[in-house]
N, C-alpha and C positions, 0 to 999 in steps of 0.2 A: 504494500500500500504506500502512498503517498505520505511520508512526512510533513508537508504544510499541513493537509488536514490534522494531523494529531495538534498540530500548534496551536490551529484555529480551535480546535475542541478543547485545548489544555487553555487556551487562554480564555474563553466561555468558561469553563466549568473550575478555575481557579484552582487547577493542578499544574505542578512544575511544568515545562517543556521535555516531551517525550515518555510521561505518564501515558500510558495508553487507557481507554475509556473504557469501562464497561457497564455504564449505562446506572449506576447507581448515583447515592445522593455524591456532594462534594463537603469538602471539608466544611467549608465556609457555610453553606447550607444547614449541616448539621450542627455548628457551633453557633448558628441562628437560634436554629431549636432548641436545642439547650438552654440558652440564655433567654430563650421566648419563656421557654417551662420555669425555669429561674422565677424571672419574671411575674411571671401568674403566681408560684406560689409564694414571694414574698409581698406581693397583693394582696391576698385571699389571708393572710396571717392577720395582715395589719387591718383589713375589711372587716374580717371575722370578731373584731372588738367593738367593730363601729354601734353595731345594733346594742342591746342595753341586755349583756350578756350576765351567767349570774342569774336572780330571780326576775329582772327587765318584766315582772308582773303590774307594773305601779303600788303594791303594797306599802302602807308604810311599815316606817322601823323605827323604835325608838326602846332606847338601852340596849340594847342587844334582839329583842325580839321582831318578830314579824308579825303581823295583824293579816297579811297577805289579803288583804281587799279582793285581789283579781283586778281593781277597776282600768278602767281604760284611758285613764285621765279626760272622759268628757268629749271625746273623741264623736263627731259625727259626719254621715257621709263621706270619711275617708278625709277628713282635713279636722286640723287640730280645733277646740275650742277654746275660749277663752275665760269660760268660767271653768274653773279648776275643783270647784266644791265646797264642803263646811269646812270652817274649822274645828271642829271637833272630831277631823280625820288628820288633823297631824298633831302629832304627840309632843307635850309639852319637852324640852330638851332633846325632840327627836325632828324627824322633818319626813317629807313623803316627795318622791320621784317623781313626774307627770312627763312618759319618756314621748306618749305624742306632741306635745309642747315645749321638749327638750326644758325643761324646768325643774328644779326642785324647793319646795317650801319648807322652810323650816320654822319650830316656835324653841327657841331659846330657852325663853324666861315667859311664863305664862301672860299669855294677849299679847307678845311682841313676835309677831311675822316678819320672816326673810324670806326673800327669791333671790335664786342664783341659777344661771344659765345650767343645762345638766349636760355640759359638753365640756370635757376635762380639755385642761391647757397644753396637758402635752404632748397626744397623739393624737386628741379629739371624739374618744370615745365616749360613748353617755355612759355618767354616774348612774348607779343602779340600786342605792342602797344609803337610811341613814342609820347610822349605830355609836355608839357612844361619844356622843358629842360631835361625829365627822362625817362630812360627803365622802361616801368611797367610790374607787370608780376602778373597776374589776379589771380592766388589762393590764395593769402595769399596777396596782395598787395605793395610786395618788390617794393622798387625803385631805380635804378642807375641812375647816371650821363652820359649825352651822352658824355661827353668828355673825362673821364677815366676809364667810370666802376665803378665808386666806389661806396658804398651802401647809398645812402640817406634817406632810412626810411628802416627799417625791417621789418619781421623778418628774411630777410637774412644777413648770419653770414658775408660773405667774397662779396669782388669786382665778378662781371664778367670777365673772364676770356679776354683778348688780344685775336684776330684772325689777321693773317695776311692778306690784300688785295694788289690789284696791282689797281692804276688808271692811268689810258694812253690808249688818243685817246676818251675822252667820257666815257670811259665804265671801272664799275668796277668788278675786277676779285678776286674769292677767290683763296689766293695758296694752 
């Protein structure tokens, strides 16, 4: 056979000169793929936190325990709502998730409510849980303070973010 052809076929398929072809993948090709599969699964690692992993029930929690509600944070038609509920579903010194609303509310100190975004600082997963005295947030084990957000263990860098609510009449409302 002709040598230019292998040339032309080595220089397409990104094999030396005078590799001869047989019709399989090429190097380059398959270090594609590899690095595609790479890819995907250091995606799918860091995705797999995104959702409100953990009990991501909206339960509250407070001291340790769970009340597990099931509820849905108020959820209708598939889009978040803005009324969040009583208060008399989050526990004094505890707070309660609302992962349709990426929100968590917390009461401190009896009758004084906090909202804080429920989207951790450092990799962006939703908190999922409160417990003694902290927002935790299940992929990496960040902690905040239910009373201002602020980071009490890492590895998240920054506070939780302030949300604004309204309480009157029982029930709390996100603005």
């Amino acid at each position: 056979m002709d040598r230019d052809i292998y040339r032309e076929v080595d220089e397409v398929r990104d094999e030396p000169a005078g590799t001869p072809s047989i019709g399989g993948p090429n190097r380059r090709a398959i270090l594609l793929g590899v690095g595609g599969v790479g890819t995907a699964v250091a995606l799918a690692a860091c995705g797999a936190g995104t959702s409100s992993a953990g009990s991501g029930d909206g339960g509250t929690v407070g001291d340790g325990g769970t009340s597990g509600d099931g509820g849905d944070g108020g959820s209708t038609g598939g889009q978040a709502s803005n009324d969040l509920g009583a208060t008399s579903a989050i526990p004094v010194g505890g707070g309660k998730v609302f992962p349709q609303q990426l929100v968590v509310v917390t009461q401190p100190t009896a009758g004084a409510f906090k909202a804080f975004t429920a989207v951790c600082t450092h990799e962006g997963c939703t908190v999922n849980r409160v417990e003694d005295g902290l927002i935790i947030c299940p992929c990496h084990q960040s902690a905040y303070s239910i009373t201002n957000g602020a980071v009490k263990q890492g590895p998240a860098p920054t506070p939780l973010a302030s949300k604004q609510i309204t309480v009157a009449n029982g029930q709390i409302t996100l603005d």
